[in-house]
C-alpha positions as CSV (number, residue, x, y, z in Angstrom):
1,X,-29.0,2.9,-21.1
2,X,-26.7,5.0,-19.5
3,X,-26.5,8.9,-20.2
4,X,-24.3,11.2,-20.1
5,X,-25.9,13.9,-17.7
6,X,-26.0,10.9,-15.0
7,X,-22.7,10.4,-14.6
8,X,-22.5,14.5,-14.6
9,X,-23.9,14.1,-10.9
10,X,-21.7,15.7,-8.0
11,X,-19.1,16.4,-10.6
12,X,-17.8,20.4,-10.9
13,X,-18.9,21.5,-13.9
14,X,-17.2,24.9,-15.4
15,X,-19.1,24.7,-18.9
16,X,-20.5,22.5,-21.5
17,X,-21.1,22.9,-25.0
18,X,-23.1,20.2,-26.5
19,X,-25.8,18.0,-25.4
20,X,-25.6,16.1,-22.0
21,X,-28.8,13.6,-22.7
22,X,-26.9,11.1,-24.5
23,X,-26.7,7.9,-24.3
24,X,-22.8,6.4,-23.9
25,X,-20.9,3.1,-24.0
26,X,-18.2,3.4,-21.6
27,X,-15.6,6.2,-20.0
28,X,-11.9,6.3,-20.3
29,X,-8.8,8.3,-19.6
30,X,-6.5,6.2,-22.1
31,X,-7.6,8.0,-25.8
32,X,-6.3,4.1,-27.2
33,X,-9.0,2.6,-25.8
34,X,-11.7,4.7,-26.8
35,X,-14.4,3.7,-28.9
36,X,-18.1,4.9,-30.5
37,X,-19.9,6.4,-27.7
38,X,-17.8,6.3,-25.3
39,X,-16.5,9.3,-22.6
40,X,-12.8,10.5,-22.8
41,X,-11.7,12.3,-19.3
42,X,-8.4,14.2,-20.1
43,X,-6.3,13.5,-17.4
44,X,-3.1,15.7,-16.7
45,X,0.0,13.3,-15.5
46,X,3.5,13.3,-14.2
47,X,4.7,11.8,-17.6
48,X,1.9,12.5,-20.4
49,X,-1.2,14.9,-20.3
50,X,-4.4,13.9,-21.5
51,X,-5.5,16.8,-23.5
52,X,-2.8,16.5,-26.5
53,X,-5.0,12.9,-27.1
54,X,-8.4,14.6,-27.1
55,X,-8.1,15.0,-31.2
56,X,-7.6,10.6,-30.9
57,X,-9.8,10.1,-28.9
58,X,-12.6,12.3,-31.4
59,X,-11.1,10.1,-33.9
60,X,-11.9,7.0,-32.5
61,X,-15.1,8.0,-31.3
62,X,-15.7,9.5,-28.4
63,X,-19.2,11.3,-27.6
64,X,-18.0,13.1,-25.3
65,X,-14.9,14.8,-23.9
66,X,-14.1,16.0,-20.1
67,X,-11.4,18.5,-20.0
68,X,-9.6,21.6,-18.4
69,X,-8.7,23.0,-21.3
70,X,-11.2,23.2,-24.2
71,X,-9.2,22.1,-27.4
72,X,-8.9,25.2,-30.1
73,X,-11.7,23.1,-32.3
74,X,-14.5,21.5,-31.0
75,X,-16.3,19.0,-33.3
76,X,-20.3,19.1,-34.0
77,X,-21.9,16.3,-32.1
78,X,-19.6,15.3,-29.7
79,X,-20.1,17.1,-26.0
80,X,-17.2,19.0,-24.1
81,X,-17.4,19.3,-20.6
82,X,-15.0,21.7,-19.1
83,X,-13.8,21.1,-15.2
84,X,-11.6,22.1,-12.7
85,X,-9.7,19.0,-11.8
86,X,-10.3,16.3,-14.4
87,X,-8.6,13.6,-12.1
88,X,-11.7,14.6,-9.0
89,X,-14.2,14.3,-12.1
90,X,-13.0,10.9,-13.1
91,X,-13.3,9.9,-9.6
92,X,-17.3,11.0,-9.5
93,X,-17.6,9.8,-13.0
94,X,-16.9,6.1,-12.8
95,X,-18.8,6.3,-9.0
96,X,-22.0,7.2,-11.4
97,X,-21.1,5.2,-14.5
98,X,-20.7,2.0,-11.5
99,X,-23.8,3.1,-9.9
100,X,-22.4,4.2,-6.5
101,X,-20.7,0.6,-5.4
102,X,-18.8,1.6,-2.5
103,X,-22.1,2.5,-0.8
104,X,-23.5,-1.3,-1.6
105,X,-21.1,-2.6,0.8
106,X,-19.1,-1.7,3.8
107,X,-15.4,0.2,2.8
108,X,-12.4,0.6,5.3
109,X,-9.3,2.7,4.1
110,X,-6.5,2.1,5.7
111,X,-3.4,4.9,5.5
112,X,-0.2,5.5,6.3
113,X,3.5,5.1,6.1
114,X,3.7,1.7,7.2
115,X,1.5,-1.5,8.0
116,X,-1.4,-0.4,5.2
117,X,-1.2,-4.2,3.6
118,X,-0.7,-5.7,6.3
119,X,-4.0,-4.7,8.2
120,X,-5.8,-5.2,4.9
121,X,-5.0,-8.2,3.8
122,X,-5.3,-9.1,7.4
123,X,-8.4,-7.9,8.0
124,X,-9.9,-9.5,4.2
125,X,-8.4,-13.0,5.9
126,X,-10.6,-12.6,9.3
127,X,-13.8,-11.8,7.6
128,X,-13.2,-14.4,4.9
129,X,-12.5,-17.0,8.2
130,X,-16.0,-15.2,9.7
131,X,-17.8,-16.3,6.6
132,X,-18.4,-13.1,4.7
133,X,-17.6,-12.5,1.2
134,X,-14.9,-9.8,1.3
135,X,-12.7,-7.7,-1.3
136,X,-9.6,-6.6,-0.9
137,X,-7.8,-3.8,-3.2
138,X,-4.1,-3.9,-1.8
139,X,-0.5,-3.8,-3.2
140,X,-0.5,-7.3,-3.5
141,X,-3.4,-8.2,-5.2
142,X,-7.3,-7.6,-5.8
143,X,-9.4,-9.9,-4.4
144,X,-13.8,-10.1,-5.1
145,X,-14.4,-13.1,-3.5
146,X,-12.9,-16.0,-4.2
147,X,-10.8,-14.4,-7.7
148,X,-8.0,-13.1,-7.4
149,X,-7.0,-10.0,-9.4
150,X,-2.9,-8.5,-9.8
151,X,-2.4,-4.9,-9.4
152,X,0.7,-2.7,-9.8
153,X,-0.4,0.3,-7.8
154,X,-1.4,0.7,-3.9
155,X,-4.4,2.6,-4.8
156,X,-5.5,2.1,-8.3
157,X,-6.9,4.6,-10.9
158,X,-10.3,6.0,-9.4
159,X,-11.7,4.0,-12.8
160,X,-9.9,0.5,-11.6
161,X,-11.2,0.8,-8.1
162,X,-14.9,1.8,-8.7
163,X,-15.0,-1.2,-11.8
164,X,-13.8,-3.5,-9.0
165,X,-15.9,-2.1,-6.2
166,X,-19.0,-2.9,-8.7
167,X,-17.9,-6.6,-9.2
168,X,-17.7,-7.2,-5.5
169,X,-21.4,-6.0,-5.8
170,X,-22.3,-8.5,-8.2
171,X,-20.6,-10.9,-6.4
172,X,-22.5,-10.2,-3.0
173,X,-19.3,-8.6,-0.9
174,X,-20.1,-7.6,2.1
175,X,-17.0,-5.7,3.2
176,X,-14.1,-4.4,1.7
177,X,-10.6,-3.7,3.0
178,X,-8.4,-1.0,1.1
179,X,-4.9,0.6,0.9
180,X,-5.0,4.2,0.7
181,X,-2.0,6.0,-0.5
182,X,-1.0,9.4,-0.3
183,X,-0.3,9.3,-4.0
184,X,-3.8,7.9,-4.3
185,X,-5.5,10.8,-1.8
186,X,-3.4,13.5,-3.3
187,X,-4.5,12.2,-7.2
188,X,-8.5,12.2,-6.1
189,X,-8.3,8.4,-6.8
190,X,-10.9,8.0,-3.5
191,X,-13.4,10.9,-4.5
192,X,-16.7,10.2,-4.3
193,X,-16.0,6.7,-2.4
194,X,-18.6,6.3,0.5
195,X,-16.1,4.8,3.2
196,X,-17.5,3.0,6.6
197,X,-14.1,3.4,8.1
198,X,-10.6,4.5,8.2
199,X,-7.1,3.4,9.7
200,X,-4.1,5.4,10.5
201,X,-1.0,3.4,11.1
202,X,1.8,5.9,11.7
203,X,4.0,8.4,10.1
204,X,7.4,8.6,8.8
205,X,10.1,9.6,6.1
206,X,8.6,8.7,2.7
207,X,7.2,9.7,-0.8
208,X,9.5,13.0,-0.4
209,X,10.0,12.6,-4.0
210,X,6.5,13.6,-4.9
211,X,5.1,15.1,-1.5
212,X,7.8,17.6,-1.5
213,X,7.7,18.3,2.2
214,X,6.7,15.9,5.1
215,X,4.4,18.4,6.0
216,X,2.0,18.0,2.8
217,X,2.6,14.5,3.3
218,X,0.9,14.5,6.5
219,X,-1.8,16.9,5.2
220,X,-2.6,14.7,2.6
221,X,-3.1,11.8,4.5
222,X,-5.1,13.8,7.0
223,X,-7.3,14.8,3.8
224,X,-8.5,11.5,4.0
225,X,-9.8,11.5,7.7
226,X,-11.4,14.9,6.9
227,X,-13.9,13.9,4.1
228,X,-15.3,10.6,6.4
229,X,-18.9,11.2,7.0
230,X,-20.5,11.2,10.3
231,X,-21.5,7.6,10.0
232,X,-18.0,6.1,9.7
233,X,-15.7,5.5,12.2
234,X,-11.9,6.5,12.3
235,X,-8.9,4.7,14.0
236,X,-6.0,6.2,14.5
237,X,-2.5,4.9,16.6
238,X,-2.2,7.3,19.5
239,X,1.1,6.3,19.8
240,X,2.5,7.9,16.8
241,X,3.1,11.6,17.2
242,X,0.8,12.2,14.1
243,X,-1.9,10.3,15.5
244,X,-4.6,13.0,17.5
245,X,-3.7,15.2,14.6
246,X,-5.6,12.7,11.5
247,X,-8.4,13.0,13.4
248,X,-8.5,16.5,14.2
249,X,-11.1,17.7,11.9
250,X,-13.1,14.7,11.3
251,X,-16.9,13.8,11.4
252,X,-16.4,10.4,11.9
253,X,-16.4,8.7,15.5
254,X,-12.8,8.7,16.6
255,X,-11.4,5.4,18.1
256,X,-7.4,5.0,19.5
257,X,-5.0,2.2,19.6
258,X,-1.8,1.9,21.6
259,X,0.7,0.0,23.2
260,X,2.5,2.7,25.1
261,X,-0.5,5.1,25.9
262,X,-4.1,5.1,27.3
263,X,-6.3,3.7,24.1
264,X,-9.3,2.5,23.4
265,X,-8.2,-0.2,22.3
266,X,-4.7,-0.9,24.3
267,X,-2.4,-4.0,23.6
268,X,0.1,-5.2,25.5
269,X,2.2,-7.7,24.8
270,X,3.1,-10.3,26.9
271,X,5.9,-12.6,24.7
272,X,7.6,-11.9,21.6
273,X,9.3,-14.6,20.3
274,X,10.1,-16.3,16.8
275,X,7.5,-18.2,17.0
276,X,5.1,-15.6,17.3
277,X,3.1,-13.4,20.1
278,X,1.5,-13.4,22.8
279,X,-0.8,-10.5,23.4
280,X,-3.1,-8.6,25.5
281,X,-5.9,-6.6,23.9
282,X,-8.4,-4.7,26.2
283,X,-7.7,-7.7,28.7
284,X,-7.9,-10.7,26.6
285,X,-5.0,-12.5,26.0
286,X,-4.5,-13.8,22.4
287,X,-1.4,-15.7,20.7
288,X,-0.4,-14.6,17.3
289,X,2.0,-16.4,14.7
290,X,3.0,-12.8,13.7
291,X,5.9,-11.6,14.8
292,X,7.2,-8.3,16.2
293,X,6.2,-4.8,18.1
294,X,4.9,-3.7,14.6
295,X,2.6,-6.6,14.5
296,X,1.5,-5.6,18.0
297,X,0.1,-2.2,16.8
298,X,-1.0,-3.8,13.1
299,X,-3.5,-6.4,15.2
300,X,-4.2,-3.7,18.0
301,X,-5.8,-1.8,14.4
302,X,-7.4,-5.1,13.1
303,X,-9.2,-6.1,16.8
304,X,-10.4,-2.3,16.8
305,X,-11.6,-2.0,13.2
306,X,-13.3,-5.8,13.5
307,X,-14.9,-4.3,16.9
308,X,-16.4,-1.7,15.2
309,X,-17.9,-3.4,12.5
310,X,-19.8,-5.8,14.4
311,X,-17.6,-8.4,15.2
312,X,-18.2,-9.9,18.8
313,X,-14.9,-10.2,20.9
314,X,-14.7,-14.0,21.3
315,X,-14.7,-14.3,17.5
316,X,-12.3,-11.7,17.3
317,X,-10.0,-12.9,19.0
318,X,-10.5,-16.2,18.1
319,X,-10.1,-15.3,14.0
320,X,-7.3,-12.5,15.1
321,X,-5.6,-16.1,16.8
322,X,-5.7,-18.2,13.0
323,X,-4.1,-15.0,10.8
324,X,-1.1,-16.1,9.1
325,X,1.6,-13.5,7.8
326,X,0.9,-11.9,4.6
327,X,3.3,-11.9,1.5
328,X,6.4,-10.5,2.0
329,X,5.8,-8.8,5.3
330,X,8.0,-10.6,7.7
331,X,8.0,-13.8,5.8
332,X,10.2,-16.5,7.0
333,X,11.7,-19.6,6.4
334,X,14.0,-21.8,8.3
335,X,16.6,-24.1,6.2
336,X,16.2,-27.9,7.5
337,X,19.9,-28.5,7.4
338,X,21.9,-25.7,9.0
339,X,18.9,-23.9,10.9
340,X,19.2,-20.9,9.3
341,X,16.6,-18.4,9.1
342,X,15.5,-16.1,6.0
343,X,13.4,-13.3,6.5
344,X,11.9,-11.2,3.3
345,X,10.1,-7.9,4.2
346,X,8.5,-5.1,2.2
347,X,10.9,-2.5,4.8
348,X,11.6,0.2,2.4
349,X,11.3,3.4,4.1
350,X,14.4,3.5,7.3
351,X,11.5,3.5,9.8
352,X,9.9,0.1,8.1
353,X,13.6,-1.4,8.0
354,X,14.7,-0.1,11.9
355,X,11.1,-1.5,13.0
356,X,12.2,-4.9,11.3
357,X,15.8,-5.0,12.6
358,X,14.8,-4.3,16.0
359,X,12.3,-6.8,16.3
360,X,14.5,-9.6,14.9
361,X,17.5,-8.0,17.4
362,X,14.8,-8.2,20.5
363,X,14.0,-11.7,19.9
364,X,17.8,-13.4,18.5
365,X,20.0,-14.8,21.5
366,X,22.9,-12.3,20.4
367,X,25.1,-15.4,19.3
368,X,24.0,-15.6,15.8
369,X,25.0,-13.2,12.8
370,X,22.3,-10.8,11.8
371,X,23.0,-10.8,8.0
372,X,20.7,-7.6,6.3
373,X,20.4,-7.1,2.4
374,X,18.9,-4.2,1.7
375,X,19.0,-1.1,-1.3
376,X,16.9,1.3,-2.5
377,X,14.2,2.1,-5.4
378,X,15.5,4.2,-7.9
379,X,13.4,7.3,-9.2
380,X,12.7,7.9,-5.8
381,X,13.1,9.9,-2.8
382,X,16.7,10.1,-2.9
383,X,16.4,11.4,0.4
384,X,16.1,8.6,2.7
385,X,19.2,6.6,1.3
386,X,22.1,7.2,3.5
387,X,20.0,6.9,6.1
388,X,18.5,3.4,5.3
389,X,22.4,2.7,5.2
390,X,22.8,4.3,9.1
391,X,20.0,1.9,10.1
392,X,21.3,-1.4,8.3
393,X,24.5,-1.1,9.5
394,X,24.2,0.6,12.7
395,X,21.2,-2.6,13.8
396,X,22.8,-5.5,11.7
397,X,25.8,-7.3,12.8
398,X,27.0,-7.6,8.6
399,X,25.1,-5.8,5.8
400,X,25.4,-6.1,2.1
401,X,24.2,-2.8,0.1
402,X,22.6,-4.2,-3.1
403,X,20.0,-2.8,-6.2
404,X,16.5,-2.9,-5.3
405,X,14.5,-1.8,-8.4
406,X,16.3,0.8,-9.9
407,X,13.9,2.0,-12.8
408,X,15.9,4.9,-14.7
409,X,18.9,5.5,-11.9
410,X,22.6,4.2,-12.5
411,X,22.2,1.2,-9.6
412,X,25.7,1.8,-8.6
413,X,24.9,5.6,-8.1
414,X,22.2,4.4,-5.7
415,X,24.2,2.7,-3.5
416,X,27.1,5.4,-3.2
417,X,24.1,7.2,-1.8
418,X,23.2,4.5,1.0
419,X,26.4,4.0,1.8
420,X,26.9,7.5,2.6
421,X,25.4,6.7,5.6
422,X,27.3,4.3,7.2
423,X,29.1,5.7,10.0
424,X,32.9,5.1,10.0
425,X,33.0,2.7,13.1
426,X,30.2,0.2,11.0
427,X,32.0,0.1,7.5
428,X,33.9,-3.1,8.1
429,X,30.6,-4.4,8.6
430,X,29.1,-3.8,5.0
431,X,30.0,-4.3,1.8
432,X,28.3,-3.6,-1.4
433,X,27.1,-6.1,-4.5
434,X,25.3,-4.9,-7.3
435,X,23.4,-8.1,-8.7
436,X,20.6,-8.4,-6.2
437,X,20.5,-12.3,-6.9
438,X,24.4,-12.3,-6.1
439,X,24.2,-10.5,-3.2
440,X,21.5,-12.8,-1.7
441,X,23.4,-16.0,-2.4
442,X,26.4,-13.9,-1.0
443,X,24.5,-13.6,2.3
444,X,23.6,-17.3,1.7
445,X,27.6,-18.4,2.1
446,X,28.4,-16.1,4.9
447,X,25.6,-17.5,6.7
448,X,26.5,-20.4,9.5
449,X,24.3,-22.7,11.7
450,X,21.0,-20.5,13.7
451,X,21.8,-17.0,11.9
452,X,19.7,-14.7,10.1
453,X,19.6,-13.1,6.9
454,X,17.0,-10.3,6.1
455,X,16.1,-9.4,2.8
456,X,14.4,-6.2,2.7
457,X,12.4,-3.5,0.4
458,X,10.9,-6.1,-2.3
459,X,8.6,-8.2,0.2
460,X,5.9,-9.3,-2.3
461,X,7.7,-8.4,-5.3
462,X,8.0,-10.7,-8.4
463,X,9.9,-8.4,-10.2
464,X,12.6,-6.2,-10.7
465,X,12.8,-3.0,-12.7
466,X,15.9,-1.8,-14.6
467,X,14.8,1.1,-17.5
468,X,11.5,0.2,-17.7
469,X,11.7,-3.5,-18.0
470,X,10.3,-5.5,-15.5
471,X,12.5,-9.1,-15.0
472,X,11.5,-11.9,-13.0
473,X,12.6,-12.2,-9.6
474,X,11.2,-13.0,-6.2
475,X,13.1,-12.4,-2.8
476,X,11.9,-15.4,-1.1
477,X,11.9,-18.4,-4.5
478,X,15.8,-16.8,-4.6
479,X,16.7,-17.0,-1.3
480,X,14.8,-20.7,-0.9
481,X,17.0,-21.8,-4.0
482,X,20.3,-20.7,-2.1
483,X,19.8,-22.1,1.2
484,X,18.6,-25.1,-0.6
485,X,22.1,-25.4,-2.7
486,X,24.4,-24.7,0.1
487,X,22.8,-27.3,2.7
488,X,23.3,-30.1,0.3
């Protein structure tokens, strides 16, 4: 039996009216699916607030309602709890009502602009090849084990995440490997967590939409590094201007990764080729079937953080040696007939897609067409449209401007917008094609013998979003179909 007081613990507490040693059911923050006994946290959010369901969830019976704003009648027998931030006391909340899981097991956050599911999912495949049981809350998926979970935010709901963390208890996990987003840091989704570790990848242009500034972005990812405890260790890429500053005020023991600075942890990479890399880390050489500079820094994070969990270095490099790519980041495939190579990445933000483009221009001979798809979400930071359009066209040798997953925005409207960015030397370069699925098999036709088309800002994707309706369709089925039905 669970009461209510003990899920009160660490949680800050204005008032209460009502009794607090009661027994409850189960805690929610959707008044639908309330029932007898259960907790109702009234959460205030972009689209709905909480606290005009309080009345439904009473109806449907709640024992007990957490709040910021008392409703005008309270009901006898039912227990109001008024707090500051109902979104931080969700997060202790379900930590109580899941009996602390994060502290059961050892957690690593990983944050930043780019490369947070990469070095997760990463990182979930070299313990799983250690033999540990590992979880893995990413973008892509949920993992406890050996099941498999889908998800459709970075950083779930503080309720999602501490319900999953308690599973991977049950199920034995040992470690898990998680994405922390700013949205997520900013939104208290991590409160409470007990974390053994914490990544920072690098820095650059996104979420402007909701951030506001680049400045509270940065703050709010630094947040994260600030609340590690003493026991924990932090990693941070001292190549990225951003990178001293994470750690600034943290408890934790502070650890560096580079390839262009002194590091603890400094990689250097020897060949970069198609067919993968070969790298340097503290001395040890080590090939890799991932591909590019950004893979460079994104195993330069795994070695460190697998170091500093326990891992010894022949087995690190050894496991760091069998990773394969992870969906949708740099995924490729090579069309049997005419030799042509597809590449579908998540690159949605203009450093993400310069970082991709450059790679792929580093390692191509310069004889074969460099043929880039790329749009831009809709709903958005409008922001960094024209200049994803700069970077396409100024590092691609044709581009086709195209609808990513426009949500609410007029598609068309969105790619006015990227195309403002194409400087007037590049525009015989590009053209623009609405229908994602026709501008794919458009890149398809151009396409001759050894050249490459990327596909970018959908990666893992399944779907695509147009007012709220989510359609089937997945970058790399579409693109497999094409190449198939031109090389017959």
């Amino acid at each position: 039996m669970i009461l209510l007081k003990d899920i009160l613990y660490r949680v800050a507490i204005e008032s209460v009216i009502g009794d607090t040693n009661v027994a409850i059911q189960n805690i929610d923050f959707d008044s639908r699916k309330i029932s007898l006994n259960d907790v109702f946290v009234a959460i205030r959010g972009e689209a709905n607030d909480g606290h005009e369901f309080i009345a439904k969830a009473e109806e449907n019976g709640a024992i007990a309602i957490v709040c910021e704003e008392l409703p005008a009648k309270q009901i006898n027998g039912i227990t109001y709890v008024l707090v500051e931030n109902s979104k931080e006391a969700l997060a202790m909340i379900a930590n109580n009502f899941y009996q602390q899981p994060s502290g059961k097991l050892k957690l690593v956050g990983v944050t930043g602009t780019n490369g947070k599911t990469t070095i997760s999912s990463l990182l979930h495949q070299l313990f799983t090849l250690a033999g540990y049981k590992v979880g893995l809350i990413s973008t892509i998926k949920i993992v406890v084990g050996e099941e498999e979970f889908s998800t459709r935010l970075t950083t779930p709901d503080s309720l999602t995440i501490n319900k999953y963390l308690k599973k991977m208890n049950d199920a034995g996990v040992e470690f898990c490997f998680m994405e922390v987003s700013s949205h997520g840091i900013a939104q208290h989704r991590t409160a409470g967590l007990e974390f053994k570790g914490g990544i920072f990848t690098n820095l650059s242009h996104d979420h402007l939409d909701y951030h506001k500034s680049f400045q509270e972005y940065r703050d709010v990812k630094k947040k994260f590094f600030d609340e590690l405890p003493k026991s924990a260790f932090a990693i941070t890429n001292s190549d990225d201007k951003n990178g001293a500053f994470m750690l600034q005020n943290t408890k934790a023991t502070k650890k560096t990764y580079a390839l262009k600075t002194n590091a603890d942890y400094r990689v250097q990479i020897i060949e970069n080729e198609l067919s993968g890399l070969l790298l340097k880390i503290n001395n040890n050489e080590v090939w890799s079937t991932l591909i590019g500079n950004f893979n460079a820094y994104n195993l330069g994070a795994i070695y460190a953080a697998a170091d500093l969990l326990g891992l010894k270095e022949l087995e690190n490099l050894k496991y760091i040696s069998q990773l394969k790519a992870v969906s949708g980041r740099f995924q490729y495939l090579i069309s049997a007939k005419e030799n042509i190579t597809a590449i579908v990445d998540y690159a949605h933000t203009p450093d993400a897609l310069q970082n991709v483009l450059e790679t792929i221009n580093a390692i191509r001979t310069k004889n074969e067409e460099l043929i880039t798809v790329v749009g831009c979400g809709g709903d958005r930071d409008a922001t960094k449209r024209p200049i994803m359009g700069k970077v396409a066209s100024d590092l691609s040798t044709k581009v086709i401007f195209t609808s990513d997953n426009p949500r609410t925005e007029d598609p068309d409207r969105i790619i006015e917008e990227v195309e403002a960015g194409v400087e007037a030397h590049n525009w015989s370069k590009i053209i623009s094609i609405t229908n994602r699925k026709q501008a794919i098999k458009s890149a398809c036709a151009m396409a001759n013998t050894k050249d490459i088309i990327l596909i970018a800002g959908k990666g893992h994707e399944t779907y695509q979003e147009v007012n709220g309706v989510r359609s089937d369709f997945d970058d790399i089925k579409i693109v497999q179909e094409m190449l198939e039905q031109f090389n017959k």
